[in-house]
N, C-alpha and C positions, 0 to 999 in steps of 0.2 A: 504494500500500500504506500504510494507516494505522500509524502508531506511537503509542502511549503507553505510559505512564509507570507501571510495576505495585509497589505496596510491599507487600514480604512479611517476613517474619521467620523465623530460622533459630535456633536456641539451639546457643549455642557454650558450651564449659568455661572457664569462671574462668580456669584453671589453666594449660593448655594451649593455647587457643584453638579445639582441635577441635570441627569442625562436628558434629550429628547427623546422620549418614548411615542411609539407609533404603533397604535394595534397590538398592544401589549410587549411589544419587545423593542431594546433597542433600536434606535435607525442612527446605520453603520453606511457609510459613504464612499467614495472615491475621489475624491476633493475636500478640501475644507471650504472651498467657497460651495459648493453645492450644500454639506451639510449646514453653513448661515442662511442659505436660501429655504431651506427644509426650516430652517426652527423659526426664520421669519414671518415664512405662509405658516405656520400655525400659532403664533400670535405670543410668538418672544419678541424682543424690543432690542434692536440697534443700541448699546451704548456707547457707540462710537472706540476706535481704536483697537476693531477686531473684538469685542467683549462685547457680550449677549447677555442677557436679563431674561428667564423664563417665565410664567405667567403667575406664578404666587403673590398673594397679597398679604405683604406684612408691610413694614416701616421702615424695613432698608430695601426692599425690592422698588416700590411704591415710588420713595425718593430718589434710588438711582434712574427709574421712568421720567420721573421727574425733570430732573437734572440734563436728562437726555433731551426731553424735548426743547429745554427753554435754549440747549446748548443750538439743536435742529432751527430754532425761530428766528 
């Protein structure tokens, strides 16, 4: 049985470290800009400088959204 060696990318939160989950399992990519584009359309937040923000609401997630958009206006 052959083995190799497979490099994929996952986009995780800044904040939290939570992975994007999709239909209950990881979503494991071929790009890292594909995987921002995956966690964007499902409704994580750009906070600029390659660092993503997934969709929890607390006090520091809330505020780095925040922070983002007034940086975006």
């Amino acid at each position: 049985m052959p083995i190799r060696q497979i490099v994929c990318h996952a986009a995780e939160c800044d904040l939290c470290k939570q992975r994007l989950i999709v239909d209950d399992g990881e979503l494991r990519l071929d790009t890292p800009e594909q995987a921002a584009d995956w966690a964007l359309g499902n409704e994580w937040t750009d906070l600029g400088g390659g660092r993503l923000a997934c969709t929890a609401s607390d006090a520091a997630h809330d505020d780095a959204r925040d922070a983002a958009a007034l940086t975006a206006a």
